[in-house]
CHARMM-style PDB file with segment names, atoms N, HN, CA, C and O in Angstrom:
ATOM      1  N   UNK     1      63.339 136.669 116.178  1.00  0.00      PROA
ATOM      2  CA  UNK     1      62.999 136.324 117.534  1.00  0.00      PROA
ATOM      3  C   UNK     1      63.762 135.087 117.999  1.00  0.00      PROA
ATOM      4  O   UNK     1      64.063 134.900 119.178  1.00  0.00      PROA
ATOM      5  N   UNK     2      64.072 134.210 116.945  1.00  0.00      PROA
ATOM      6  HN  UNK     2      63.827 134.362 115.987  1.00  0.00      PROA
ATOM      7  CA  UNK     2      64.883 133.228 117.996  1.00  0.00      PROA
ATOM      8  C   UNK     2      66.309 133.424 117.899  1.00  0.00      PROA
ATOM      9  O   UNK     2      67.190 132.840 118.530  1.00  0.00      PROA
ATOM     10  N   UNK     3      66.406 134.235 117.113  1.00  0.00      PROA
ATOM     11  HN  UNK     3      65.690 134.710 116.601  1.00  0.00      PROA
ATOM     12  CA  UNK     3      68.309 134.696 117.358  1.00  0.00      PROA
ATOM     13  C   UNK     3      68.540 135.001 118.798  1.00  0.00      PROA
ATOM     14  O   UNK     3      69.519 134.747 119.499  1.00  0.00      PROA
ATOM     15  N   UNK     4      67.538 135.539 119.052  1.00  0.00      PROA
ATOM     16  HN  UNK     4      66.743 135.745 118.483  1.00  0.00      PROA
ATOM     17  CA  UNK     4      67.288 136.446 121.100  1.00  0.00      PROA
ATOM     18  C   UNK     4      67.410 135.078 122.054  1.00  0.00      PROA
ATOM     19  O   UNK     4      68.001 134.955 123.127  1.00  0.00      PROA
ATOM     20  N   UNK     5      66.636 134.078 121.281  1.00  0.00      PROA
ATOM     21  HN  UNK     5      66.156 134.177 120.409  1.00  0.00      PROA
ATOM     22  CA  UNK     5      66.533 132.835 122.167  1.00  0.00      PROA
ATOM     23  C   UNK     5      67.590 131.865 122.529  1.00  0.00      PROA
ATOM     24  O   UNK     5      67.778 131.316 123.614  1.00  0.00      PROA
ATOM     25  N   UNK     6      68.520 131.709 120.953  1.00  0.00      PROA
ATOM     26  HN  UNK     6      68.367 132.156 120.071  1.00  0.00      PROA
ATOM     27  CA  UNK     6      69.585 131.226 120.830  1.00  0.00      PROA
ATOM     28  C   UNK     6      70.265 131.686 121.700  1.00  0.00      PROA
ATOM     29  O   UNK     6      70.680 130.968 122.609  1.00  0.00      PROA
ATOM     30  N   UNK     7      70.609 133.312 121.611  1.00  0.00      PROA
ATOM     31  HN  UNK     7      70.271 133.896 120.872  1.00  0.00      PROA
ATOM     32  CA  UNK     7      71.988 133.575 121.975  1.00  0.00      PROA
ATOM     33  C   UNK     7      71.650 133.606 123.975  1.00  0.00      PROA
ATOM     34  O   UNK     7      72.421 133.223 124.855  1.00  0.00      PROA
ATOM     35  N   UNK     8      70.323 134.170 124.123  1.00  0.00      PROA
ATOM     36  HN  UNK     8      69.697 134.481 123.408  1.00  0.00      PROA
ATOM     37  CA  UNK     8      69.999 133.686 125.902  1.00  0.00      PROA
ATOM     38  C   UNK     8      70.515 132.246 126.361  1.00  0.00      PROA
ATOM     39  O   UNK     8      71.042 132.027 127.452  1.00  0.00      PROA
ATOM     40  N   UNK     9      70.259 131.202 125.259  1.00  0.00      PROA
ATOM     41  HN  UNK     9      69.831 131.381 124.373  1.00  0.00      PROA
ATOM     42  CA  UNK     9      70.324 129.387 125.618  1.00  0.00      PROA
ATOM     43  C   UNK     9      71.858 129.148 125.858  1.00  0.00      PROA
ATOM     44  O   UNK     9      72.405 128.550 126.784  1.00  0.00      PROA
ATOM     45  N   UNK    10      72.586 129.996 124.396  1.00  0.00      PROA
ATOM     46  HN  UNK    10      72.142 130.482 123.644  1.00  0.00      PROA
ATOM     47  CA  UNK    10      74.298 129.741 123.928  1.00  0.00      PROA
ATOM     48  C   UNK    10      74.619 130.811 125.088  1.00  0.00      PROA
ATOM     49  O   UNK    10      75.798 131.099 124.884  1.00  0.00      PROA
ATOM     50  N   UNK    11      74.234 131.445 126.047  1.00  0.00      PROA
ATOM     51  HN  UNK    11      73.276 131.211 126.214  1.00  0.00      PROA
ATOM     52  CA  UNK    11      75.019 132.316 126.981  1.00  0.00      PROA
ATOM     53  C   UNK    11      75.098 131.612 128.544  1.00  0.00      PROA
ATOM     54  O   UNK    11      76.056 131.638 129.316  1.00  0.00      PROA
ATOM     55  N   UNK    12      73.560 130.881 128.767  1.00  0.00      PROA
ATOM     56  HN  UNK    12      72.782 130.859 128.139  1.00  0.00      PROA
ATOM     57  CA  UNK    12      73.558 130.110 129.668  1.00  0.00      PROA
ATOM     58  C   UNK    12      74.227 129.081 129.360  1.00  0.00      PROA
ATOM     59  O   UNK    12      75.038 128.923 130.272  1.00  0.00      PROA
ATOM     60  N   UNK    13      74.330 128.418 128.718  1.00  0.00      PROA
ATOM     61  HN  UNK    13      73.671 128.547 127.977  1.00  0.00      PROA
ATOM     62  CA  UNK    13      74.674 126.741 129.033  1.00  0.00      PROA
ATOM     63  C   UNK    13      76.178 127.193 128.493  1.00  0.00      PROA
ATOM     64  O   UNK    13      76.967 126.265 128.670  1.00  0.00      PROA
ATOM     65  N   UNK    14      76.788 128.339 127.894  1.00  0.00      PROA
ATOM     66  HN  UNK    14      76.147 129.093 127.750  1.00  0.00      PROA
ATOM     67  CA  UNK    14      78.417 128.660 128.076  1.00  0.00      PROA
ATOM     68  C   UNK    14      79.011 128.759 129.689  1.00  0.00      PROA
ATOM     69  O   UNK    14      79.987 128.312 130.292  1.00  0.00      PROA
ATOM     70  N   UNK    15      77.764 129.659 130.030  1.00  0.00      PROA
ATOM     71  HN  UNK    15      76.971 130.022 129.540  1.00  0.00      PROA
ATOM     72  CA  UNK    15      78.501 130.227 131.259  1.00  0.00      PROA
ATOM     73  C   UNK    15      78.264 129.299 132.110  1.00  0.00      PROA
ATOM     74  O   UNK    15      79.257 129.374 132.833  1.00  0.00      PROA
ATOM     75  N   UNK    16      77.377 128.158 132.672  1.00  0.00      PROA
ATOM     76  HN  UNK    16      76.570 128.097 132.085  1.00  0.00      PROA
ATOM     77  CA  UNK    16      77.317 127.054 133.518  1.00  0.00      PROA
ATOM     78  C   UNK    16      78.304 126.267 133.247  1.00  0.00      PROA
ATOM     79  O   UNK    16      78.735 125.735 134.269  1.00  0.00      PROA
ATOM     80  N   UNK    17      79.024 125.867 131.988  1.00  0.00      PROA
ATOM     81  HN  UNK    17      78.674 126.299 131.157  1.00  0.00      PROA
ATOM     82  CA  UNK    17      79.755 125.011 131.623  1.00  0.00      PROA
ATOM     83  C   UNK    17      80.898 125.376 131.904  1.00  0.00      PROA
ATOM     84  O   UNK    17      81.601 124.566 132.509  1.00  0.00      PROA
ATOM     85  N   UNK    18      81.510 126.834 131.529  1.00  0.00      PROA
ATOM     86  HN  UNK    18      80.939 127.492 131.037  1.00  0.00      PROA
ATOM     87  CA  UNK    18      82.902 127.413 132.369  1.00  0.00      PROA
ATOM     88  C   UNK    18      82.918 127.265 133.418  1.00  0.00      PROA
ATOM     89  O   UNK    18      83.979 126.933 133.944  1.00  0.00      PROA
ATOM     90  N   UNK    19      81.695 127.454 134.230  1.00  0.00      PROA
ATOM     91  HN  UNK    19      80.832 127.724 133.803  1.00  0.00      PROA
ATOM     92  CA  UNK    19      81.124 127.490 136.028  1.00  0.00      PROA
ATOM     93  C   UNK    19      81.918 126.317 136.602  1.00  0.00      PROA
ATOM     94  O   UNK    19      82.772 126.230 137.484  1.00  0.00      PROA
ATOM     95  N   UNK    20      81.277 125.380 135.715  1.00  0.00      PROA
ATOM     96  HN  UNK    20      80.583 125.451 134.998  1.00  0.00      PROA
ATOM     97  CA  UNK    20      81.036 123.989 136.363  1.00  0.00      PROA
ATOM     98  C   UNK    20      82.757 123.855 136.381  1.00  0.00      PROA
ATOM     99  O   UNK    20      83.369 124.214 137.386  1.00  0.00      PROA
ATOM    100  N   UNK    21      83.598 123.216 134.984  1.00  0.00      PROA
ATOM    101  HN  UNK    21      83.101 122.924 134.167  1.00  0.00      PROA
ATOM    102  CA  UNK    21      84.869 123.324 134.649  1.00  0.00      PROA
ATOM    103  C   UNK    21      85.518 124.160 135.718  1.00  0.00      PROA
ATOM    104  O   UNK    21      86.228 123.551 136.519  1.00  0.00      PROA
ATOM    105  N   UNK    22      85.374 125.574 135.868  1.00  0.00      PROA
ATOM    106  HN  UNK    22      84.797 126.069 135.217  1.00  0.00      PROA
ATOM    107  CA  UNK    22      86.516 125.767 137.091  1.00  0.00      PROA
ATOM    108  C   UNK    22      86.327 125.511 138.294  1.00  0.00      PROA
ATOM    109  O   UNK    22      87.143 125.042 139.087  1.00  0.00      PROA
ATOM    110  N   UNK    23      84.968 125.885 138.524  1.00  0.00      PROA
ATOM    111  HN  UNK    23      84.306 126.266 137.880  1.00  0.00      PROA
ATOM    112  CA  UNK    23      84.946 124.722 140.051  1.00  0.00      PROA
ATOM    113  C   UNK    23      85.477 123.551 140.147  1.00  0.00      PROA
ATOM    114  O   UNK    23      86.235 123.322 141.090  1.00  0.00      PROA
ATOM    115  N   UNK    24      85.215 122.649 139.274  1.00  0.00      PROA
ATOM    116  HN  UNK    24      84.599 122.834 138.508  1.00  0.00      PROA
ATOM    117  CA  UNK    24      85.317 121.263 139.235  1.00  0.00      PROA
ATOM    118  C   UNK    24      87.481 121.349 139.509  1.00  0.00      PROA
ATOM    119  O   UNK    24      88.269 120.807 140.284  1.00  0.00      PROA
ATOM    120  N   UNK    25      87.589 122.301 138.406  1.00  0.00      PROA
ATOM    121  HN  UNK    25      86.949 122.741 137.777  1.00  0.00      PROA
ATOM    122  CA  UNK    25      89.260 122.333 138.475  1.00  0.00      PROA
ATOM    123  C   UNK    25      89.512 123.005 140.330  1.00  0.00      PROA
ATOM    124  O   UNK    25      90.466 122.404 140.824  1.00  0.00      PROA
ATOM    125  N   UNK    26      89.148 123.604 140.912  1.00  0.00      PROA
ATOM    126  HN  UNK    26      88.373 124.092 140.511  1.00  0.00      PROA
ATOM    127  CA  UNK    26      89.290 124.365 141.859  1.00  0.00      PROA
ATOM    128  C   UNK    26      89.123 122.886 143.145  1.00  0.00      PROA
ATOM    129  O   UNK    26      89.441 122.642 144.309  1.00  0.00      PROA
ATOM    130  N   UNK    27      88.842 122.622 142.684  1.00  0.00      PROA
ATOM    131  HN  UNK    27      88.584 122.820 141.738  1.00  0.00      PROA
ATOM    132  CA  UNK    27      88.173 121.552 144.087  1.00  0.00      PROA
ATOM    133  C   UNK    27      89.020 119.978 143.665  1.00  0.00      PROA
ATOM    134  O   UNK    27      89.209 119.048 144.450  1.00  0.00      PROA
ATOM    135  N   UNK    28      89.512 120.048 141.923  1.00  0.00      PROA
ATOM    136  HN  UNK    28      89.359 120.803 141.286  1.00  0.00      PROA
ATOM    137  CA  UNK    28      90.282 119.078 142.326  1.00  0.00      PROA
ATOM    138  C   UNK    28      91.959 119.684 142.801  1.00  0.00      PROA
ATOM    139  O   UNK    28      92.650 119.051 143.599  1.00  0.00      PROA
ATOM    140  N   UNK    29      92.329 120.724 142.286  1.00  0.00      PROA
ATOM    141  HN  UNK    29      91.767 121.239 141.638  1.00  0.00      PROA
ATOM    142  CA  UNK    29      93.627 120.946 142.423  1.00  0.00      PROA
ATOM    143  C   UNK    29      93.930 120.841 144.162  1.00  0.00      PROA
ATOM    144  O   UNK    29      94.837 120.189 144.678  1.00  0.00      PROA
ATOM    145  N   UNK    30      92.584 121.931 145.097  1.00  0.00      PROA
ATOM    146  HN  UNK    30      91.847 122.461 144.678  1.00  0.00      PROA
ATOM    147  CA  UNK    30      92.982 121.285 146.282  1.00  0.00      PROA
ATOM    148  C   UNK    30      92.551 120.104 147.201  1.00  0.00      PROA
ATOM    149  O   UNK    30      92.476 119.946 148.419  1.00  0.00      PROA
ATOM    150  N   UNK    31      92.295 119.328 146.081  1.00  0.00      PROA
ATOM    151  HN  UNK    31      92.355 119.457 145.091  1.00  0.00      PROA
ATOM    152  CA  UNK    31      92.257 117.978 146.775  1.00  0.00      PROA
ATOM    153  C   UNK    31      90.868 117.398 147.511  1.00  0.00      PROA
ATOM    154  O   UNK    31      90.932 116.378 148.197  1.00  0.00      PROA
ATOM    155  N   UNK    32      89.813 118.002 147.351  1.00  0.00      PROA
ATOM    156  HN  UNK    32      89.760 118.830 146.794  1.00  0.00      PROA
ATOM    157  CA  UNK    32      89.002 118.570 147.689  1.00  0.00      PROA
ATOM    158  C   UNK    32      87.591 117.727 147.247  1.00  0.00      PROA
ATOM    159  O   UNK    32      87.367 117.983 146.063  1.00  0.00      PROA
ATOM    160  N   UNK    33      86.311 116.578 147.947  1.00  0.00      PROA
ATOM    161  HN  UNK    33      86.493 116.370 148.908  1.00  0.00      PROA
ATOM    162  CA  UNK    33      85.548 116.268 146.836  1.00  0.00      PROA
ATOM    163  C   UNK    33      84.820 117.018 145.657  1.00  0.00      PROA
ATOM    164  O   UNK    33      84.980 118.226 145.834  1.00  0.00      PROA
ATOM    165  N   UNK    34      84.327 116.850 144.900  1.00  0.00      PROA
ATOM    166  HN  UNK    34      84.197 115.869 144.757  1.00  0.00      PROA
ATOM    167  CA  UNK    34      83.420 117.307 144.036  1.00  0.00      PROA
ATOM    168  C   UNK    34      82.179 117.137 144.284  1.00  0.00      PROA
ATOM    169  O   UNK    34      81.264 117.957 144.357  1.00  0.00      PROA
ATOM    170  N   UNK    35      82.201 115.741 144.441  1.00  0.00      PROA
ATOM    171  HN  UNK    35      82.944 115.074 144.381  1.00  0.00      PROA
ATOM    172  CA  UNK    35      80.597 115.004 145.236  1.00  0.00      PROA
ATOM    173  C   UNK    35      80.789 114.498 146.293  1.00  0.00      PROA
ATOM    174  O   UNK    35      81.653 113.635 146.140  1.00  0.00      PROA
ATOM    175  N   UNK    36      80.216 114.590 148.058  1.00  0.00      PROA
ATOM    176  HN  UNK    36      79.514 115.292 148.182  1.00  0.00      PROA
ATOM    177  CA  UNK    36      80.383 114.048 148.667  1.00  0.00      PROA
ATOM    178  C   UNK    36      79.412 112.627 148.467  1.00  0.00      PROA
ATOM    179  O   UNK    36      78.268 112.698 148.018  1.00  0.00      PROA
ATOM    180  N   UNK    37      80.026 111.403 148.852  1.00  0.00      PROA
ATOM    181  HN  UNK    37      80.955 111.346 149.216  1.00  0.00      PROA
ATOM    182  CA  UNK    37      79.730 110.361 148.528  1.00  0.00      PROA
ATOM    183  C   UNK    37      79.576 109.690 147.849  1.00  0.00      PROA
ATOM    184  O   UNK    37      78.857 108.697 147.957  1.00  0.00      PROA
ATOM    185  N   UNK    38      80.424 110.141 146.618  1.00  0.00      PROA
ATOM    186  HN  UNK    38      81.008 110.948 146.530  1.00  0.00      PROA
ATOM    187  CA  UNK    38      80.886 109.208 145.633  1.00  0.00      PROA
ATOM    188  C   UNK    38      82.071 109.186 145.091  1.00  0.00      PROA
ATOM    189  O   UNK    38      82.651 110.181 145.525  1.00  0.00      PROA
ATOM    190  N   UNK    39      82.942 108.455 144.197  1.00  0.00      PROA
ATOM    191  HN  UNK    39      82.471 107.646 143.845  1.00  0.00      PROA
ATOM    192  CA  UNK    39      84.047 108.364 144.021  1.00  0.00      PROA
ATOM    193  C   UNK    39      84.754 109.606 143.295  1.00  0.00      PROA
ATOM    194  O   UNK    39      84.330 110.436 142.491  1.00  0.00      PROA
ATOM    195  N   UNK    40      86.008 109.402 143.903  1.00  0.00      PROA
ATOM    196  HN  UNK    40      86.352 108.728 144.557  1.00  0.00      PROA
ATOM    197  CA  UNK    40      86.332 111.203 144.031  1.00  0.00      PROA
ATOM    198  C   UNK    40      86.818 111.336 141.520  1.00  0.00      PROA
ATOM    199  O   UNK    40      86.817 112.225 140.668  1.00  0.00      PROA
ATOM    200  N   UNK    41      87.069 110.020 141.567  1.00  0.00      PROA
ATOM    201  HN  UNK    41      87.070 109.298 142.259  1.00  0.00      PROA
ATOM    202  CA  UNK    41      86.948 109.979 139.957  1.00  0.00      PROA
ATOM    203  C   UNK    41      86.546 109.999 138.995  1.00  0.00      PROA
ATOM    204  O   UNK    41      86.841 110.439 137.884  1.00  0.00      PROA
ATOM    205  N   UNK    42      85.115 108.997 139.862  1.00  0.00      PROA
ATOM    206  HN  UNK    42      84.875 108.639 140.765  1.00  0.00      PROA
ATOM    207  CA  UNK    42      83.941 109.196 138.957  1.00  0.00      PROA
ATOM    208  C   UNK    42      83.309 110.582 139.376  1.00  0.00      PROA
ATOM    209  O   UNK    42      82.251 110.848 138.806  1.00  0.00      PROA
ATOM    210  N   UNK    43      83.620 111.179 139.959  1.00  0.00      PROA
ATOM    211  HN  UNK    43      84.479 110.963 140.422  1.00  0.00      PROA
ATOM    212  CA  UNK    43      82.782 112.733 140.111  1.00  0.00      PROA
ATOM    213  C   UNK    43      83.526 113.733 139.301  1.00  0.00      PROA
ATOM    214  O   UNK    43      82.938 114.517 138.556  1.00  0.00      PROA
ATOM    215  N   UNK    44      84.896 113.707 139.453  1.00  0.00      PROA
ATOM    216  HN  UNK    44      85.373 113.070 140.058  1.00  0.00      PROA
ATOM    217  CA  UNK    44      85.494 114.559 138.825  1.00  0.00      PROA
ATOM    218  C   UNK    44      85.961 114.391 137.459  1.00  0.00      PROA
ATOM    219  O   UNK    44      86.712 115.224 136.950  1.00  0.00      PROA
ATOM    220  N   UNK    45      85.408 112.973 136.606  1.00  0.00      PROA
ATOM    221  HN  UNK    45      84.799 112.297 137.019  1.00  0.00      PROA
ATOM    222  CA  UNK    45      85.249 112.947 135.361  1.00  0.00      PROA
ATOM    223  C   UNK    45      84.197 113.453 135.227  1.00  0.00      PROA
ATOM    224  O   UNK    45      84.289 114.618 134.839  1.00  0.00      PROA
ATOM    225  N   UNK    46      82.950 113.006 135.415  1.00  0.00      PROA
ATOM    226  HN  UNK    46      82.876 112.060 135.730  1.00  0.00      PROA
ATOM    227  CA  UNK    46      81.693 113.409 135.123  1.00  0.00      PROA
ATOM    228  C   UNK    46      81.384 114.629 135.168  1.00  0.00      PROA
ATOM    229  O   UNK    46      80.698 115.209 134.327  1.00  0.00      PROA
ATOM    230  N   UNK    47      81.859 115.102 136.136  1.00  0.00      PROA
ATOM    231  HN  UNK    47      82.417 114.630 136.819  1.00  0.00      PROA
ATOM    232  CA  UNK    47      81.889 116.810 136.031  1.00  0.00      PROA
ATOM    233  C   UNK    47      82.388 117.409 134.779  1.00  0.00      PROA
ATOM    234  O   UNK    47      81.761 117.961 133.875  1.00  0.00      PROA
ATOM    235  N   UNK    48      83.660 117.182 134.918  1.00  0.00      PROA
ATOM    236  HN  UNK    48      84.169 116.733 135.652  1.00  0.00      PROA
ATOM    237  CA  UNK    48      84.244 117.615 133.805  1.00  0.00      PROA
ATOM    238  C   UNK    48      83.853 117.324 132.450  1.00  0.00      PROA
ATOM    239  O   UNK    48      84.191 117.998 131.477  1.00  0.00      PROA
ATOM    240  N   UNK    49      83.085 116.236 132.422  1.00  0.00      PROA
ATOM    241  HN  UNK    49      82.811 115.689 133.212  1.00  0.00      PROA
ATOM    242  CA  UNK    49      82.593 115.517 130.874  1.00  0.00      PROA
ATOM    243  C   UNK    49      81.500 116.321 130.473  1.00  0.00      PROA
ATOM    244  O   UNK    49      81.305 116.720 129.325  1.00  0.00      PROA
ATOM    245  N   UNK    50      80.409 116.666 132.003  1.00  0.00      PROA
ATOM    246  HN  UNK    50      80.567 116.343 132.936  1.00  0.00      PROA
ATOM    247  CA  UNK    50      79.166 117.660 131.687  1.00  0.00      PROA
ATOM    248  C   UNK    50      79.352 118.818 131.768  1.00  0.00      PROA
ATOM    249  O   UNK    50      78.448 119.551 131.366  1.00  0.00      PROA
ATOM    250  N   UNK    51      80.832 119.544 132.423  1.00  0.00      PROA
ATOM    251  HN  UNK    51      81.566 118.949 132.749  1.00  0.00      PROA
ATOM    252  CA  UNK    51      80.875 121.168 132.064  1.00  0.00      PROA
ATOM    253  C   UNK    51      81.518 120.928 130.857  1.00  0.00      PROA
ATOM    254  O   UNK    51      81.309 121.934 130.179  1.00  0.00      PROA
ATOM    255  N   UNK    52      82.140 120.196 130.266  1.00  0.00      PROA
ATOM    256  HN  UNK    52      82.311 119.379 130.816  1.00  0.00      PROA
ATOM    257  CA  UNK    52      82.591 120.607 128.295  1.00  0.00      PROA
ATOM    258  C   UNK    52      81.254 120.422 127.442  1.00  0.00      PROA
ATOM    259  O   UNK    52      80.790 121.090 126.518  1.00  0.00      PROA
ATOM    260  N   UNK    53      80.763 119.163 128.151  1.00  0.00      PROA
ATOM    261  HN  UNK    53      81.139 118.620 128.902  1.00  0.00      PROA
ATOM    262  CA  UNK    53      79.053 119.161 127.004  1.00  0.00      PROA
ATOM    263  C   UNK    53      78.561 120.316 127.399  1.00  0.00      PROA
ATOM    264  O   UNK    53      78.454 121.030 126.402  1.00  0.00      PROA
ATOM    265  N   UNK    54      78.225 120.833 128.301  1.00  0.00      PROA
ATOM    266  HN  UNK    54      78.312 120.253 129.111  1.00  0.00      PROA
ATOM    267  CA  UNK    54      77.337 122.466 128.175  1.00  0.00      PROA
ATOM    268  C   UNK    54      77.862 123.584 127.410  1.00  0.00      PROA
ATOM    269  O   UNK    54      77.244 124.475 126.827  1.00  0.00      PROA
ATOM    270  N   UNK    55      79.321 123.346 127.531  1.00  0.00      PROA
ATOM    271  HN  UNK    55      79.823 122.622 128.005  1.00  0.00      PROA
ATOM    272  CA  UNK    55      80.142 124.402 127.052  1.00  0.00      PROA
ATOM    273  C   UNK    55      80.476 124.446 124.848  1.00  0.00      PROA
ATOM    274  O   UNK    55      80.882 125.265 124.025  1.00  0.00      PROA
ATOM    275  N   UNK    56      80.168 123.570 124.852  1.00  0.00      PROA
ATOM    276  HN  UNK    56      79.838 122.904 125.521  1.00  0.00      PROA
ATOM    277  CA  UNK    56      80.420 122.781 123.280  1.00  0.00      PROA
ATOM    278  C   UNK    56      78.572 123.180 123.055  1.00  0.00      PROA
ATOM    279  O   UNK    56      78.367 123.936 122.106  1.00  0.00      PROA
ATOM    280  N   UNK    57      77.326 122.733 123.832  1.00  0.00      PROA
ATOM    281  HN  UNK    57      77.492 122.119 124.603  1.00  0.00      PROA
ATOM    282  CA  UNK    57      75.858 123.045 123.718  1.00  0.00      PROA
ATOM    283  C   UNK    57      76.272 124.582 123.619  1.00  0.00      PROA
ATOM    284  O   UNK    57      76.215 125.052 122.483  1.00  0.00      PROA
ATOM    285  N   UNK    58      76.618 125.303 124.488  1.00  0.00      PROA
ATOM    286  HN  UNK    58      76.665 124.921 125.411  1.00  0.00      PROA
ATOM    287  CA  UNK    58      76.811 126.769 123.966  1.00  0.00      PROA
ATOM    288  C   UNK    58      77.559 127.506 123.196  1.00  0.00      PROA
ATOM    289  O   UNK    58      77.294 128.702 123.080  1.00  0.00      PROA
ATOM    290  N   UNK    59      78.513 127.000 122.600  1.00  0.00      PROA
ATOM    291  HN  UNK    59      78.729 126.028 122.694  1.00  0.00      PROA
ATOM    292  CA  UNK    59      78.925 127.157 121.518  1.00  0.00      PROA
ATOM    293  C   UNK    59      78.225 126.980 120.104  1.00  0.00      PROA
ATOM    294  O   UNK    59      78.397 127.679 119.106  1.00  0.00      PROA
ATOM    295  N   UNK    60      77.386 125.865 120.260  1.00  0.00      PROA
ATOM    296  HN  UNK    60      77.247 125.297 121.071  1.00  0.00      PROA
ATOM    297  CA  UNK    60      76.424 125.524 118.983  1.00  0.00      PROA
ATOM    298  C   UNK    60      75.599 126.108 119.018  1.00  0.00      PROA
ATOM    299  O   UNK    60      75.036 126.127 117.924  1.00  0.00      PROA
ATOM    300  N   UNK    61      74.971 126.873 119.993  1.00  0.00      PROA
ATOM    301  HN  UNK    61      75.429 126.857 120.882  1.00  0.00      PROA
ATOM    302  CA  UNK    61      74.140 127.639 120.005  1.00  0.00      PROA
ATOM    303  C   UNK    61      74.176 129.101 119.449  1.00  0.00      PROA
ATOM    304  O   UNK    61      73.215 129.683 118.945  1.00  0.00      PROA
ATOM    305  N   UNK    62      75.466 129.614 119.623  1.00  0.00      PROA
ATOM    306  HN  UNK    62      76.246 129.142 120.032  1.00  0.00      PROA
ATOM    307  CA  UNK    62      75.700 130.561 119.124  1.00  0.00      PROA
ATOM    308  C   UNK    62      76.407 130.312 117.594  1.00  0.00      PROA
ATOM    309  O   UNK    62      76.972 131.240 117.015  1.00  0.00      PROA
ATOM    310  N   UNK    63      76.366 129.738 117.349  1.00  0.00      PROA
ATOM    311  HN  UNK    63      75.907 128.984 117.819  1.00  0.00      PROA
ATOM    312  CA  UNK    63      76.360 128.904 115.545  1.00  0.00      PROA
ATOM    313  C   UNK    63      75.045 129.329 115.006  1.00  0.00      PROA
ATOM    314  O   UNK    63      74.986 129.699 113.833  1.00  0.00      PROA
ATOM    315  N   UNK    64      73.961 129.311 115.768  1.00  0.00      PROA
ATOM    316  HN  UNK    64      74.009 129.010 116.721  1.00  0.00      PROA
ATOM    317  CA  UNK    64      72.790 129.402 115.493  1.00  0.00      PROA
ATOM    318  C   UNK    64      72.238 130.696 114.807  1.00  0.00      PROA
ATOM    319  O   UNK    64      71.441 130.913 113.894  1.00  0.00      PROA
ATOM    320  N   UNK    65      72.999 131.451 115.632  1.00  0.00      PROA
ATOM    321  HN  UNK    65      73.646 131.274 116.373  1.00  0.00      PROA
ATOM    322  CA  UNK    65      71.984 132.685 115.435  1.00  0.00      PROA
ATOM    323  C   UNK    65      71.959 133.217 114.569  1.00  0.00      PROA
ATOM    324  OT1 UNK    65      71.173 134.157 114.444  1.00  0.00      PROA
TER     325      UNK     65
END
């Protein structure tokens, strides 16, 4: 039963984390904010720092099962 749980957790937090990562790439290539009202660097690190941590969380997750 938690192999089912794992691989539901390691499928979400993969696929939000690719989500996040190409948006984040999509919106910087055209120049574009990420966050309105905050710095266009600190948004588009942070983004990028929390779509690889979700993406690395779903990977370990599927280690799991």
């Amino acid at each position: 039963m938690e192999s089912v749980t794992a691989v539901f957790a390691g499928a979400a937090f993969a696929l939000f984390g690719a989500a996040l990562l190409v948006w984040t790439g999509a919106r910087t290539v055209r120049r574009a904010p990420v966050a309105l009202g905050v710095s266009p660097v600190a948004s588009t690190v942070l983004a990028t720092l929390f779509g690889v941590l979700f993406l690395v969380l779903g990977v370990w997750c599927f280690t799991r099962v």
